[in-house]
C-alpha positions as CSV (number, residue, x, y, z in Angstrom):
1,X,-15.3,2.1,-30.5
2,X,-16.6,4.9,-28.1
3,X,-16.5,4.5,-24.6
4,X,-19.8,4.4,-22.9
5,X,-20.9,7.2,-20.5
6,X,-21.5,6.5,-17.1
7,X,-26.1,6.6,-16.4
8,X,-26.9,9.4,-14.4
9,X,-29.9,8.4,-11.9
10,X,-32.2,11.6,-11.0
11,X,-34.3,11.5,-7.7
12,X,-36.6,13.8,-7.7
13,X,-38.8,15.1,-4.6
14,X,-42.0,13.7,-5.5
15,X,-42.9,10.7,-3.6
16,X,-44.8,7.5,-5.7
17,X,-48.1,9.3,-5.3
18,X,-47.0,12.9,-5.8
19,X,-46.7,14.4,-3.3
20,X,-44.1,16.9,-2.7
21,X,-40.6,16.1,-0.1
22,X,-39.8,17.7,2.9
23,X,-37.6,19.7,3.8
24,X,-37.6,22.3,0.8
25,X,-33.4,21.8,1.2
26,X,-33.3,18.2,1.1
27,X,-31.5,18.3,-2.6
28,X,-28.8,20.4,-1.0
29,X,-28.6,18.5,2.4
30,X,-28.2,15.2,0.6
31,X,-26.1,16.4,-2.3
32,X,-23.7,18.4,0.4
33,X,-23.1,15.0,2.1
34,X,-22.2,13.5,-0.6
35,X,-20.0,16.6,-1.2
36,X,-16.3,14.6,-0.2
37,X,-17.2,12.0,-2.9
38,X,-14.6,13.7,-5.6
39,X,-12.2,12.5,-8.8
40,X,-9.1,12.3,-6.8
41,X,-10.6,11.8,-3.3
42,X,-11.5,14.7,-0.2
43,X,-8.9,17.6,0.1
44,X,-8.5,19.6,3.1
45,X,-7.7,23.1,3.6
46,X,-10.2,26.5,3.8
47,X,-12.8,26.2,1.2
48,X,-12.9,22.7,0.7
49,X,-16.3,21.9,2.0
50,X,-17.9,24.7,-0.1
51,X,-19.2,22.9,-3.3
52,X,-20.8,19.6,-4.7
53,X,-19.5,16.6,-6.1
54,X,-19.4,16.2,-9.9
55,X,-20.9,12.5,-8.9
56,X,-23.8,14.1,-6.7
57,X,-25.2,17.4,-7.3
58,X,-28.8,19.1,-6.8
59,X,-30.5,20.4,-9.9
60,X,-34.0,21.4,-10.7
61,X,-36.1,19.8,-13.4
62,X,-39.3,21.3,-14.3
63,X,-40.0,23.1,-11.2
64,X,-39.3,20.4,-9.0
65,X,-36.1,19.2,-7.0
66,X,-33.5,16.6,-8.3
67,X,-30.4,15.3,-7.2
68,X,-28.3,13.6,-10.0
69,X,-26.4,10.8,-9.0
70,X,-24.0,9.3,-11.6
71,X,-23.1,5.7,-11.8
72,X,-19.1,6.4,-11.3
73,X,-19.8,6.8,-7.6
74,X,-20.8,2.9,-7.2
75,X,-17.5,2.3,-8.3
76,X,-15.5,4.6,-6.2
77,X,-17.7,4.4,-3.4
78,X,-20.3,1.4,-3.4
79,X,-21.6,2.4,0.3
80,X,-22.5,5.8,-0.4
81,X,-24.1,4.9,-3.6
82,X,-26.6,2.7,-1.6
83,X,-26.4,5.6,0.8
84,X,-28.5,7.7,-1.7
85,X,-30.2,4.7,-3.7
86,X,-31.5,3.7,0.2
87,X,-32.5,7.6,0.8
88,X,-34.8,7.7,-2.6
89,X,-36.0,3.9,-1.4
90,X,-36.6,5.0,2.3
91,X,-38.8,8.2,1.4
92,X,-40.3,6.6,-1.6
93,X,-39.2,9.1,-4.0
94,X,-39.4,9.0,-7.7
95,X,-36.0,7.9,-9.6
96,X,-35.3,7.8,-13.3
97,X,-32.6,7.4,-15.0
98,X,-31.4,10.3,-17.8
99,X,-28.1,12.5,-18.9
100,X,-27.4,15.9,-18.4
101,X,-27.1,17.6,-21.8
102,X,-24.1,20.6,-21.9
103,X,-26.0,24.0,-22.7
């Protein structure tokens, strides 16, 4: 039997009646706090702040801003799932769920 992959949940920066999010670098500033969230928890030393979290990273869809969240961060980390669940809620931003498709 195959294991089943983790959803991914994509918020994108369009609010419920379509408009677009502010600030342009929200994706990045939301995705970059998210950034300590990794397999095998934070590491210190130089250089480990640069980069995103396989769990929460910013994308762009069709022109428009995304962050993917995927599901293995609930289990890891159930506050800062509702951390970015709350974010898309509080700013009424659009969330679907998908999967990212290797090239």
């Amino acid at each position: 039997m195959a294991a089943v992959k983790p959803r991914e949940v994509f918020i994108q920066g369009i609010t419920s009646n379509g408009r677009q999010f502010r600030p342009s670098d929200w994706a990045e500033r939301l995705a970059g706090a998210m950034s300590c969230f990794r397999p095998g928890g934070a590491k210190g030393g130089p250089g480990s702040h640069i980069g995103y979290s396989p769990y929460c990273f910013p994308t762009t869809l069709g022109g428009v801003k995304c962050v993917v969240v995927n599901e293995s961060l609930r289990k890891i980390e159930p506050m800062a799932w509702d951390f970015v669940m709350n974010f898309a809620k509080d700013n009424d931003l659009q969330v679907f769920e998908g999967c990212i498709i290797p090239d």
